[in-house]
LUMLOGU-893952 format. One record per residue: residue number from 1; residue in three letters; chain; x, y, z of N, C-alpha, C in turn. Coordinates in pm, whole numbers, plus 50000, padded with zeros to 5 digits. Layout:
<vomars>
(vomar NUM "ALA" "A" (X Y Z) (X Y Z) (X Y Z));
...
</vomars>
This chain:
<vomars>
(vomar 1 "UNK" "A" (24913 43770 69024) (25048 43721 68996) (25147 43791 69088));
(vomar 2 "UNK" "A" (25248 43747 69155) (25320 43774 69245) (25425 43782 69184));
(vomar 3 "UNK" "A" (25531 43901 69251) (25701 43970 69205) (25740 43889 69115));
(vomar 4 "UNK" "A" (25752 43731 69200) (25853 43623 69184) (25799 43557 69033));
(vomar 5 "UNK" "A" (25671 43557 68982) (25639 43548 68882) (25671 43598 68783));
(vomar 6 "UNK" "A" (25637 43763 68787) (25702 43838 68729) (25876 43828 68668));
(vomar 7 "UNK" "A" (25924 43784 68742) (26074 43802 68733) (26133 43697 68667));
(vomar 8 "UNK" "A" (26048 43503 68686) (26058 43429 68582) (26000 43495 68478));
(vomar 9 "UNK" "A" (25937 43529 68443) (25838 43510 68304) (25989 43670 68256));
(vomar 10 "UNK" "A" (26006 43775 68339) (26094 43845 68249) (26198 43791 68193));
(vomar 11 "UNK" "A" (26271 43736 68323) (26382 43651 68289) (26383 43495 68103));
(vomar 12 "UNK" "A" (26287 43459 68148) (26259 43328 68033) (26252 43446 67849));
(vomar 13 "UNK" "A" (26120 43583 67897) (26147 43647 67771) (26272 43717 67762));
(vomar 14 "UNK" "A" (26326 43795 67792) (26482 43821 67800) (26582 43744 67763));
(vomar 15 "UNK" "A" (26602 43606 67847) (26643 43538 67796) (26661 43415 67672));
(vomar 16 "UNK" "A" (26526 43452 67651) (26498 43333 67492) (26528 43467 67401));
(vomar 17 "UNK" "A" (26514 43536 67423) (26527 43638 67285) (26704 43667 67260));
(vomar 18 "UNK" "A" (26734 43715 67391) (26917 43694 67329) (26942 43543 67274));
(vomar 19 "UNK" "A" (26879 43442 67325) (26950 43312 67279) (26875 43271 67157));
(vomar 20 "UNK" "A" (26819 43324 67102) (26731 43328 66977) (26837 43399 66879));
(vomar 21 "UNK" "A" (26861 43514 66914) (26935 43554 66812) (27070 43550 66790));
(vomar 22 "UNK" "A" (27135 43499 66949) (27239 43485 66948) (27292 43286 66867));
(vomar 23 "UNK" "A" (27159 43254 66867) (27192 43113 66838) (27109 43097 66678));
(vomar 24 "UNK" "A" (27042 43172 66648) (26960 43172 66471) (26991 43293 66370));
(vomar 25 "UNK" "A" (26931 43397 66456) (26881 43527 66398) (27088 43576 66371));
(vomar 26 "UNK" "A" (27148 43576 66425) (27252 43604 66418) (27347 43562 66325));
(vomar 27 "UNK" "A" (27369 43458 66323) (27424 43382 66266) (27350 43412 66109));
(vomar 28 "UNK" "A" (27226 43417 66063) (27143 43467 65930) (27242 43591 65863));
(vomar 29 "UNK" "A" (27254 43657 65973) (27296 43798 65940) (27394 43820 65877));
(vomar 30 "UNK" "A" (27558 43734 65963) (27626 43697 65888) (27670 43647 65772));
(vomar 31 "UNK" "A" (27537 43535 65744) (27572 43508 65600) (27528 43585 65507));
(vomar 32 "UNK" "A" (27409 43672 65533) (27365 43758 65386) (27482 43868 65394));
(vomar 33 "UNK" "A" (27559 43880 65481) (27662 44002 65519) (27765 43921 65412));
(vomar 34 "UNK" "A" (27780 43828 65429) (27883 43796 65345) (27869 43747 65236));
(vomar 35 "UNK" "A" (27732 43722 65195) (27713 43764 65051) (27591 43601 64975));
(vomar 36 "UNK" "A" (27609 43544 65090) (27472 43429 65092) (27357 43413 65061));
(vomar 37 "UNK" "A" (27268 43395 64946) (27161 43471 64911) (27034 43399 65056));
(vomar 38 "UNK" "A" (26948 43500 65080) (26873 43452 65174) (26771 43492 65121));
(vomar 39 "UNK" "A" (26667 43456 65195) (26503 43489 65174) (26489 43604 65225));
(vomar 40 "UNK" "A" (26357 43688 65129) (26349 43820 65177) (26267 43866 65291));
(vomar 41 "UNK" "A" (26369 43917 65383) (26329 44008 65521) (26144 44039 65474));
(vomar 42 "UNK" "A" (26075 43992 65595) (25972 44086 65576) (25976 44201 65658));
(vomar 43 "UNK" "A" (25909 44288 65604) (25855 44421 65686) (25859 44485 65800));
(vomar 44 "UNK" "A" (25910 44501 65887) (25864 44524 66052) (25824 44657 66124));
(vomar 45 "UNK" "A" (25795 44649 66225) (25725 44808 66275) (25838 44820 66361));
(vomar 46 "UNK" "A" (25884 44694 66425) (25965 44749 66542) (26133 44687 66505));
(vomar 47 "UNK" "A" (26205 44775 66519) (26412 44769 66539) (26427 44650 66621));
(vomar 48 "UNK" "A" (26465 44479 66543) (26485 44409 66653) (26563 44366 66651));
(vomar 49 "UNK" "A" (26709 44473 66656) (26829 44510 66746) (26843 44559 66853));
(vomar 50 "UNK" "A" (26750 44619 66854) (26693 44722 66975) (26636 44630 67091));
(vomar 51 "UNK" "A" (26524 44530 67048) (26471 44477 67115) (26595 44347 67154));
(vomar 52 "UNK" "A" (26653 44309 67121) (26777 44242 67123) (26891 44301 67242));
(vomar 53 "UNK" "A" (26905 44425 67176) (27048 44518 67310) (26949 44473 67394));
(vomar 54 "UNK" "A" (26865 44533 67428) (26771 44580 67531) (26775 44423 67625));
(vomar 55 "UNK" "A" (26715 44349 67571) (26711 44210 67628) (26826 44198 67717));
(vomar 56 "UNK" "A" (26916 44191 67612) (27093 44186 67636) (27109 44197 67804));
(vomar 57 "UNK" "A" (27074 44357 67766) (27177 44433 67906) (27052 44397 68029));
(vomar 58 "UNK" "A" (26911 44342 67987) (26859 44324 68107) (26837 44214 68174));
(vomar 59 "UNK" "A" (26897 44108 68074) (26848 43993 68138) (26945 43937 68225));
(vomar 60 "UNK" "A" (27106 44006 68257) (27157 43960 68378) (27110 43982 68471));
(vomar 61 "UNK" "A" (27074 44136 68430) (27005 44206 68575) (26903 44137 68657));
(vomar 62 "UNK" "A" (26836 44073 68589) (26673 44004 68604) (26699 43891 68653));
(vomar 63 "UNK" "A" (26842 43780 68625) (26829 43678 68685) (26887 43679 68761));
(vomar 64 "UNK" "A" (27023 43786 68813) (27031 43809 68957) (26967 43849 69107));
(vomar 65 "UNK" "A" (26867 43891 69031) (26727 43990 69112) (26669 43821 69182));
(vomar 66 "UNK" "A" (26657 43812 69043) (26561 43642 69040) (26655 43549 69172));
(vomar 67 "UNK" "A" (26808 43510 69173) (26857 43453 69218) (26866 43486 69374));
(vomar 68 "UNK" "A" (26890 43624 69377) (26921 43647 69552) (26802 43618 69591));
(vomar 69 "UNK" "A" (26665 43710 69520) (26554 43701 69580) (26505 43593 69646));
(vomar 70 "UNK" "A" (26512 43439 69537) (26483 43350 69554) (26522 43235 69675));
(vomar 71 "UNK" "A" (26657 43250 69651) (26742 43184 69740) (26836 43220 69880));
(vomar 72 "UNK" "A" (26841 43356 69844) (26943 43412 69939) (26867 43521 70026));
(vomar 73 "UNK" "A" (26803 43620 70004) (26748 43709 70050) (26636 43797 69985));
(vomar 74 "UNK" "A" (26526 43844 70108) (26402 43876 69996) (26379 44004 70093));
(vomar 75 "UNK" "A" (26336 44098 70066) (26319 44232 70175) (26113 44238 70149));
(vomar 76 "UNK" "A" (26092 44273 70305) (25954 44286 70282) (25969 44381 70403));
(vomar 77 "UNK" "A" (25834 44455 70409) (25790 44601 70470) (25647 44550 70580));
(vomar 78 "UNK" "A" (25680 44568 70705) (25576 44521 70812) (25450 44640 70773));
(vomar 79 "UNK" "A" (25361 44582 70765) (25186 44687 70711) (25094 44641 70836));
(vomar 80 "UNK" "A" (25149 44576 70975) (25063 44612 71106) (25118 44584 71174));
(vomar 81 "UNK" "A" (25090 44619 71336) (25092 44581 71455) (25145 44491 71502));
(vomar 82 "UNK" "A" (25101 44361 71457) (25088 44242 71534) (25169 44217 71572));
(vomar 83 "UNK" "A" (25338 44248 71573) (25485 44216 71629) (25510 44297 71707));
(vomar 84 "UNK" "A" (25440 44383 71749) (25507 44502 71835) (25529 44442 71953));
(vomar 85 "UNK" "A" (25578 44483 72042) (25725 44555 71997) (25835 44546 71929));
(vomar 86 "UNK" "A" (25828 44429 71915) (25975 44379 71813) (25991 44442 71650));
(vomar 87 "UNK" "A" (25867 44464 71608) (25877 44514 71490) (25738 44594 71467));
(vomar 88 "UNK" "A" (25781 44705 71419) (25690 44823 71421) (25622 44844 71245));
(vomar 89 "UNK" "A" (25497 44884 71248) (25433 44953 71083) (25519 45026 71035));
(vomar 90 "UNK" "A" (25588 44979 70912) (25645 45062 70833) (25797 45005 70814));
(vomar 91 "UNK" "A" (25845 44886 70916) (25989 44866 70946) (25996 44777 70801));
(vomar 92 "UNK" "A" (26128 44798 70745) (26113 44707 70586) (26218 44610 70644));
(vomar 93 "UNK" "A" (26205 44478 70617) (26296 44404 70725) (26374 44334 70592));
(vomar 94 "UNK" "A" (26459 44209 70626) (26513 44113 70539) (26481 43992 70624));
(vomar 95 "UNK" "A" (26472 43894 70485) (26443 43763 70472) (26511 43676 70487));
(vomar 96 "UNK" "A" (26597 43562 70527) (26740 43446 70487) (26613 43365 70459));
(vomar 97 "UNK" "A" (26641 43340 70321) (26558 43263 70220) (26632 43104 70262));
(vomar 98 "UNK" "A" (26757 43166 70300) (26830 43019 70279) (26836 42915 70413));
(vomar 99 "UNK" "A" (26770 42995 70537) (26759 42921 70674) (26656 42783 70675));
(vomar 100 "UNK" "A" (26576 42798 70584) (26517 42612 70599) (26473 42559 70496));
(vomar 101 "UNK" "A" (26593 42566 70440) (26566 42542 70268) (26574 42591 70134));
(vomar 102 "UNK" "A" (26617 42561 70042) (26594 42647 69946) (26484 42631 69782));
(vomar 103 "UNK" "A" (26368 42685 69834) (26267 42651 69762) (26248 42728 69597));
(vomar 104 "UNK" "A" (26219 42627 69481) (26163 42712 69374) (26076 42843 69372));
(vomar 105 "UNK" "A" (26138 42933 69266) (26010 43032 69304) (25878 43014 69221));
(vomar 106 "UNK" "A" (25781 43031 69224) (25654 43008 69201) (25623 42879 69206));
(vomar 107 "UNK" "A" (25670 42763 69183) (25612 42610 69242) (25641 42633 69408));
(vomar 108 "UNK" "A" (25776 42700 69497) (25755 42646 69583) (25796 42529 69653));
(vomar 109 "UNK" "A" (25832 42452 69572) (25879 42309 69623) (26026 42356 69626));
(vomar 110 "UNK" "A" (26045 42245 69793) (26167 42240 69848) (26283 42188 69720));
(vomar 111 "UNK" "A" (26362 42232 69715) (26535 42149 69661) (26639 42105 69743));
(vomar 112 "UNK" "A" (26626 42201 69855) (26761 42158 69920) (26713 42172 70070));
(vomar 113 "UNK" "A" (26731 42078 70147) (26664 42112 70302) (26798 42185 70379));
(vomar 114 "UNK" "A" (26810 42281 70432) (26897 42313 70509) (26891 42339 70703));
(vomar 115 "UNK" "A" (26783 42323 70692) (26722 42352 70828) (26573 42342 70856));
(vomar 116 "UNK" "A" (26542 42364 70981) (26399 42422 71033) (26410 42475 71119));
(vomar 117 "UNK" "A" (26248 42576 71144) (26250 42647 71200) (26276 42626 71395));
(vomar 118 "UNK" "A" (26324 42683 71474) (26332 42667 71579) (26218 42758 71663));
(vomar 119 "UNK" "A" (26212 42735 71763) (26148 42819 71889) (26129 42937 71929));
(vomar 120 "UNK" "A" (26095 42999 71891) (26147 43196 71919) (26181 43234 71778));
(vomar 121 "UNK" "A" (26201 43148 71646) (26268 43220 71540) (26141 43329 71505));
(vomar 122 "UNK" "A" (26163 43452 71417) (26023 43511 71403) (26036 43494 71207));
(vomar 123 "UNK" "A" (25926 43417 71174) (25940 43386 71021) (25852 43478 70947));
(vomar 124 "UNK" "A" (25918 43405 70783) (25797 43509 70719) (25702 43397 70623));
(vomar 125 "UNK" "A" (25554 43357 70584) (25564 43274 70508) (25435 43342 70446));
(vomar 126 "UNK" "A" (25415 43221 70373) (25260 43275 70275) (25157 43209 70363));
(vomar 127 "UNK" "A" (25013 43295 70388) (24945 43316 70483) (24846 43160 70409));
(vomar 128 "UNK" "A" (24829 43068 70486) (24756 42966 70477) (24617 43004 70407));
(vomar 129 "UNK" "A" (24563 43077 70473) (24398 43088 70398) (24434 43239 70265));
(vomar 130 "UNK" "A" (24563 43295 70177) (24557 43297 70109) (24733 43321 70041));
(vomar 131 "UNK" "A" (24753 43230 69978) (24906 43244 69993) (24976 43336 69938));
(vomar 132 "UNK" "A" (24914 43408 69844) (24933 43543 69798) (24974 43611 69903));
(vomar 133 "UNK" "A" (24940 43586 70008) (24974 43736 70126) (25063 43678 70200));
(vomar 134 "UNK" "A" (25182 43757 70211) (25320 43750 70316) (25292 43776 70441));
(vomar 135 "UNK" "A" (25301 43642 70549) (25259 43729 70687) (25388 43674 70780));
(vomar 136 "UNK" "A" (25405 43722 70875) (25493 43720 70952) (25454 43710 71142));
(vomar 137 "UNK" "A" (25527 43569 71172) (25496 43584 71300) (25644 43521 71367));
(vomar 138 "UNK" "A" (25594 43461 71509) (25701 43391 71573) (25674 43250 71655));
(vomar 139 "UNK" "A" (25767 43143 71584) (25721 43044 71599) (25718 43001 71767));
(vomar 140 "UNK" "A" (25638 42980 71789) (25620 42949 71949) (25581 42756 71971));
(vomar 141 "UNK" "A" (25499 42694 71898) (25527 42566 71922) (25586 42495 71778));
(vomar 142 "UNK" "A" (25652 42381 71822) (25702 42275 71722) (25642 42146 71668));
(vomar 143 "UNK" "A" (25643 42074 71593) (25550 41953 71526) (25544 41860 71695));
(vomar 144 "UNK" "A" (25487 41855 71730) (25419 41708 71800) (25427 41811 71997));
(vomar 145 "UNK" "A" (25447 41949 71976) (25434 41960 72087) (25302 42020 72155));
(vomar 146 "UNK" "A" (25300 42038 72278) (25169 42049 72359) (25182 42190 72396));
(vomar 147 "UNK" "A" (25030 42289 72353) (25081 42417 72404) (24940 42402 72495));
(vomar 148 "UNK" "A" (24980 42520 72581) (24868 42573 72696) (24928 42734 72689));
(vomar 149 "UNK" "A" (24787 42802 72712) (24783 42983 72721) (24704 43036 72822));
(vomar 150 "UNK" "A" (24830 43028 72940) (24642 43079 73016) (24779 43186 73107));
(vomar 151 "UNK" "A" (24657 43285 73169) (24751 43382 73263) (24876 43459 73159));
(vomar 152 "UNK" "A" (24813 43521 73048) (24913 43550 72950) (25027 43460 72936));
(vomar 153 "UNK" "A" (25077 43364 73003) (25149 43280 72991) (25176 43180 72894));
(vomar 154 "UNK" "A" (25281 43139 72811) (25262 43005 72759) (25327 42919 72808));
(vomar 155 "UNK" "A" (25252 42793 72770) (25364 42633 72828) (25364 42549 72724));
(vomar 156 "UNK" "A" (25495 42526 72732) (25510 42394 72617) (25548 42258 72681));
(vomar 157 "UNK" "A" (25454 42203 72685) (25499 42056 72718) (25497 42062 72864));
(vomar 158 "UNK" "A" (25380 42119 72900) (25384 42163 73076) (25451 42216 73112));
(vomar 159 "UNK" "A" (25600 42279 73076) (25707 42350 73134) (25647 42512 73053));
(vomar 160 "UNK" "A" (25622 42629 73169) (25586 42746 73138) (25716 42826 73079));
(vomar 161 "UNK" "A" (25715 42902 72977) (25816 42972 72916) (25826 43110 73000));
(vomar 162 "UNK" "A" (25953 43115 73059) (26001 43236 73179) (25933 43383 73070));
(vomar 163 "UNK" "A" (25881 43467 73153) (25812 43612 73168) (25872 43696 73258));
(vomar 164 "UNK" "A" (25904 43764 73233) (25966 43896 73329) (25843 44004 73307));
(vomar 165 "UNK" "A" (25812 44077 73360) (25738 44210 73365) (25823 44320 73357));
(vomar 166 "UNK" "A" (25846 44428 73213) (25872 44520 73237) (25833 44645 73268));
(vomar 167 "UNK" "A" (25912 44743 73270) (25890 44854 73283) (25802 44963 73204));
(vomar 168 "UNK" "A" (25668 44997 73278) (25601 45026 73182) (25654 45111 73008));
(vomar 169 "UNK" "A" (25689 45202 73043) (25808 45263 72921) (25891 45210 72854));
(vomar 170 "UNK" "A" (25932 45058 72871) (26022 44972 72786) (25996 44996 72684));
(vomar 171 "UNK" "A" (26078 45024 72570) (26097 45006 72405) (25969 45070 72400));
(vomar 172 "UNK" "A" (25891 45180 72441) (25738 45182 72377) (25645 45082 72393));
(vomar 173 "UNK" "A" (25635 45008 72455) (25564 44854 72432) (25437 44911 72491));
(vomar 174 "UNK" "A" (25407 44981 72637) (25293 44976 72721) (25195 45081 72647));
(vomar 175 "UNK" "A" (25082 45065 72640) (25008 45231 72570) (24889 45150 72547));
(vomar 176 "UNK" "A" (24832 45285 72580) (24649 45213 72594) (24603 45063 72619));
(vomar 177 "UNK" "A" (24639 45045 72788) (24608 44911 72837) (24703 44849 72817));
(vomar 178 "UNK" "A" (24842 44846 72719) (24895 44705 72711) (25029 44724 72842));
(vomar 179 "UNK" "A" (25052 44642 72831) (25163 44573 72913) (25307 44519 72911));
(vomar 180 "UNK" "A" (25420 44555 72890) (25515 44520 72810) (25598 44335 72902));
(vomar 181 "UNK" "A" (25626 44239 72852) (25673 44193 72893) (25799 44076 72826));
(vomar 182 "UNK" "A" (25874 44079 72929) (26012 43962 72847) (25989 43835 72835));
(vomar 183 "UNK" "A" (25989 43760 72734) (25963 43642 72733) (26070 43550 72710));
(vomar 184 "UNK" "A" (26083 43444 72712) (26231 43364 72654) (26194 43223 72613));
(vomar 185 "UNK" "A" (26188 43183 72467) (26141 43063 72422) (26308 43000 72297));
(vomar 186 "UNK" "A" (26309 42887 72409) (26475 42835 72377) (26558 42909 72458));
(vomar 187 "UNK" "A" (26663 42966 72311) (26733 43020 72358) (26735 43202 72329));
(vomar 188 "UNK" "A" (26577 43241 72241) (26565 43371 72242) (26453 43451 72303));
(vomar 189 "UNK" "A" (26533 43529 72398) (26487 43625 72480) (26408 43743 72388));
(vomar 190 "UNK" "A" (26288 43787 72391) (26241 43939 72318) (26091 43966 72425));
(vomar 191 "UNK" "A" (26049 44109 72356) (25941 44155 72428) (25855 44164 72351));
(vomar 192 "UNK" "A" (25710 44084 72442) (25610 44064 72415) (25547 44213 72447));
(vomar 193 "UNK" "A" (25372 44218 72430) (25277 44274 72510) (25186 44235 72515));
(vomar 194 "UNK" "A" (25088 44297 72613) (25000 44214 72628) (24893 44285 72689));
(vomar 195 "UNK" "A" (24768 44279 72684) (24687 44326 72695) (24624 44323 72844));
(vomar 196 "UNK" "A" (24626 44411 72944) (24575 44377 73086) (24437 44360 73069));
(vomar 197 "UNK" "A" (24444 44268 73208) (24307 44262 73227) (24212 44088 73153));
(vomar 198 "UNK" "A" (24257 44057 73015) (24209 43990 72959) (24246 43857 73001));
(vomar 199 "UNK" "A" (24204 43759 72981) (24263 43605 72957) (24158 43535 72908));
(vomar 200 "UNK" "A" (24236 43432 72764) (24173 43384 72699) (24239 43261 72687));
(vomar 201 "UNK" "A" (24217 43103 72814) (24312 43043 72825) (24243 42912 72706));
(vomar 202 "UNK" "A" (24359 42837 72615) (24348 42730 72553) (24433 42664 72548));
(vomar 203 "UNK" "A" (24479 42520 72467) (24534 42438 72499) (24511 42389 72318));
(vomar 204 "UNK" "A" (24689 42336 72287) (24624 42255 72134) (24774 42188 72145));
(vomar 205 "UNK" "A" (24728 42065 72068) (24870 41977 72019) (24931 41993 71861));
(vomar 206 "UNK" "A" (25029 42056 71814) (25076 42084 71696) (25098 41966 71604));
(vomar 207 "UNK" "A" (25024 41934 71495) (25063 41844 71407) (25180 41793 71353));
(vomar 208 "UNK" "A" (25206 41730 71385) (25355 41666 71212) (25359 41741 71118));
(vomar 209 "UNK" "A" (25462 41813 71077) (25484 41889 70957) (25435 42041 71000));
(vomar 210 "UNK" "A" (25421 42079 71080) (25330 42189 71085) (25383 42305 71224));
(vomar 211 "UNK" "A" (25362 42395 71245) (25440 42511 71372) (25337 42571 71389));
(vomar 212 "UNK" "A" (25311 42666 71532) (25179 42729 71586) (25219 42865 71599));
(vomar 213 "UNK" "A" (25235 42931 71547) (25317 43040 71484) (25179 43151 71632));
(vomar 214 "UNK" "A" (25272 43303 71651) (25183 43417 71716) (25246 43535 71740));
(vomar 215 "UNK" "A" (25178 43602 71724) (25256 43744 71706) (25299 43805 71837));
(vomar 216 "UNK" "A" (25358 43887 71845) (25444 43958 72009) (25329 44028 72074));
(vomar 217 "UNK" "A" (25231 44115 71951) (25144 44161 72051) (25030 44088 72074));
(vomar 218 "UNK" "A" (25035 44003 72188) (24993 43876 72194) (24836 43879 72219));
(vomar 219 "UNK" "A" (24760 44008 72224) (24639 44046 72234) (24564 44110 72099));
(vomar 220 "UNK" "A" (24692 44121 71988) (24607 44199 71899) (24665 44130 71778));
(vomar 221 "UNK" "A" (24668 44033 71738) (24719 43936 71616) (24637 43842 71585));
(vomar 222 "UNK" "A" (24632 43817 71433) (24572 43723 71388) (24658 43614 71361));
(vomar 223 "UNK" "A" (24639 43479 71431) (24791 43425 71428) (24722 43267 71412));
(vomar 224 "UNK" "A" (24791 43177 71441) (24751 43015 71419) (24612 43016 71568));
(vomar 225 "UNK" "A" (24626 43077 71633) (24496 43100 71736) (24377 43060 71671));
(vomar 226 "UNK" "A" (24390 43160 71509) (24272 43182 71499) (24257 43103 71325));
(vomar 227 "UNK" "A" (24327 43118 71275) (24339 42980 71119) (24405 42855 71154));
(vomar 228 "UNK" "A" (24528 42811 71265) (24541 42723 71284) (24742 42671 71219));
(vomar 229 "UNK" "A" (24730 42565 71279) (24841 42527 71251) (24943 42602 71137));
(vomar 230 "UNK" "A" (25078 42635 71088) (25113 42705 70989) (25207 42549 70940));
(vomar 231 "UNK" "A" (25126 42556 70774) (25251 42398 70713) (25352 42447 70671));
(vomar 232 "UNK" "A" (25459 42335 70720) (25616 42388 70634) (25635 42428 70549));
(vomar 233 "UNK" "A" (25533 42357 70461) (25564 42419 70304) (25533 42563 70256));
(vomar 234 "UNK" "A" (25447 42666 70352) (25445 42772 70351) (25557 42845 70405));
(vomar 235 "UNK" "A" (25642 42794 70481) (25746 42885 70519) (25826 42946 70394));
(vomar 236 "UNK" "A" (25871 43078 70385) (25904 43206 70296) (26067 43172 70399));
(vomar 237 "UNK" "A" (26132 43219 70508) (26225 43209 70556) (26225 43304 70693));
(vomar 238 "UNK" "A" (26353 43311 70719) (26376 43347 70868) (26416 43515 70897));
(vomar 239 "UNK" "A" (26310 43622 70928) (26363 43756 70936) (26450 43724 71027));
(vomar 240 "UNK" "A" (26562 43866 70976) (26700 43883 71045) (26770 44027 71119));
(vomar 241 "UNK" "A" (26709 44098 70993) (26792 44227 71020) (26626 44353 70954));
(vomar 242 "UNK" "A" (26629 44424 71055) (26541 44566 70973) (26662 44650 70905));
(vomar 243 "UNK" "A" (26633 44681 70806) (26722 44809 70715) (26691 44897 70686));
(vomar 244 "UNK" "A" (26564 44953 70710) (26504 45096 70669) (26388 45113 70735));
(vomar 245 "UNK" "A" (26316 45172 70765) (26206 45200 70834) (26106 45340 70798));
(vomar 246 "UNK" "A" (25954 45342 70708) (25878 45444 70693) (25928 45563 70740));
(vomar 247 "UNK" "A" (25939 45571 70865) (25918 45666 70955) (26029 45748 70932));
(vomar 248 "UNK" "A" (26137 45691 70916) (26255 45778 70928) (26279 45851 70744));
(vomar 249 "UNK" "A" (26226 45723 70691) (26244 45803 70519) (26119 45945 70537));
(vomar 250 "UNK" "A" (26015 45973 70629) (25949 46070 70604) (25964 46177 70704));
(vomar 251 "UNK" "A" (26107 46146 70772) (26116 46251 70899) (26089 46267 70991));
(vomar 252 "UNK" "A" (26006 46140 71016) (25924 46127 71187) (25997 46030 71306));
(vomar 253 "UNK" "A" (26114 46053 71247) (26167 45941 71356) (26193 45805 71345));
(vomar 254 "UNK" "A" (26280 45715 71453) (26285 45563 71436) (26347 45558 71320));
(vomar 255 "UNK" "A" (26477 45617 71305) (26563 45603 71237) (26693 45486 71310));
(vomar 256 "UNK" "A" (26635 45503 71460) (26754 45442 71542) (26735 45321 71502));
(vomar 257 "UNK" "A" (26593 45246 71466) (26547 45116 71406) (26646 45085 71305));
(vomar 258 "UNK" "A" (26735 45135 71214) (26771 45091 71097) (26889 44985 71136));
(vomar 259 "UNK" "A" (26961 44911 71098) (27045 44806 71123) (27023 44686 71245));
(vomar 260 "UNK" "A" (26896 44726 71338) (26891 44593 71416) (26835 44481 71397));
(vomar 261 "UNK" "A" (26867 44367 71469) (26906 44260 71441) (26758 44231 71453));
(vomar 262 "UNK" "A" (26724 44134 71429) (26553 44072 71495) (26529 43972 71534));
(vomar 263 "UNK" "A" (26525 43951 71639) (26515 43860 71777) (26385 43818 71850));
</vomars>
């Protein structure tokens, strides 16, 4: 069972229990208070006034949690590699839940279309072969287009997406064999890497409804390469901003990571 589960099912008990007593149990009270003969109370183990406040004061809390999470913003924590350089183990990033849509939580199904994803955006969604797991890549082809990978290079639609070669030391990117380089798909520019030496050239046409999603470190990701097409309806939303990062909550640095943008 996943957060978002959790947080309906608190929210629904929380909330049926204040409106239980605020709409039955309450109203009872009053009248034997004022002198109404009623049927006799049975027995109880547990104070359910207590269980009542308690509800009370938590169930705003719970359906605001519920609301941003759902719709507006969701924070998740990168647990590998596969984006580097752009995003490092340990970086806890944010979500805009609200960039292509705004979907139920646990069904999932769309309500409101507000967008799709573009070219270069880097998303977050539930991983096709198990949707339980949040994975995160960057969308590189679109529904009905033509990719080719050869010469570390990609092409969409026969037109090759511009590569710059940087400097080995850029951002950290180069280290044991890899290669740091600039890529630009649309209108966003970021740095790839890439593994010297290798080439593993293929060619695929992206389905209707569907994006060919791949990670920055373009030699060491498990990406649509290798499960295949990613469907819309798995898209989670569009990372934006990192806000905290492992490293720096334990003193090791890459604190400078905190507030940038993600591109």
């Amino acid at each position: 069972m996943d957060f978002a589960a959790i947080l309906v099912i608190a929210a629904v008990l929380t909330g049926g229990i204040w409106l239980l007593d605020a709409l039955v149990l309450a109203p009872r009270r009053a009248h034997a208070v004022s002198g109404i003969p009623q049927s006799p109370a049975k027995k109880s183990h547990f104070n359910w006034t207590e269980i009542v406040d308690f509800s009370r004061s938590l169930f705003p809390i719970i359906l605001v949690v519920l609301l941003l999470r759902s719709f507006i913003v969701e924070p998740f924590r990168i647990p590998s590699g596969s984006m580097e350089p752009t995003l490092l183990p340990g970086d806890f990033i944010l979500v805009n839940k609200f960039a292509y849509g705004l979907r139920l939580p646990v069904l999932n199904s769309k309500i409101f279309d507000s967008g799709e994803p573009q070219r270069g955006d880097v998303v977050v969604f539930r991983y096709p072969e198990d949707p339980t797991i949040a994975y995160i890549k960057r969308v590189v082809g679109l529904p009905g287009d033509n990719l080719e990978y050869r010469n570390k290079q990609l092409y969409v639609n026969d037109e090759p997406m511009p590569q710059v070669k940087l400097p080995a030391n850029n951002n950290g990117a180069a280290a044991n064999g890899f290669e740091p380089r600039q890529e630009t798909l649309g209108t966003v520019s970021h740095t790839i890497q890439v593994r010297r030496g290798e080439d593993r050239p293929w060619s695929y046409k992206v389905p209707e409804g569907h994006y060919f999603v791949m990670g920055d470190n373009r030699d060491n990701s498990r990406d649509s390469r290798f499960w295949g097409p990613l469907p819309e309806a798995n898209l989670i939303g569009k990372a934006f901003l990192i806000w905290m990062n492992w490293d720096c909550i334990t003193f090791n640095g890459h604190c400078g990571r905190i507030g940038g943008t993600i591109k």
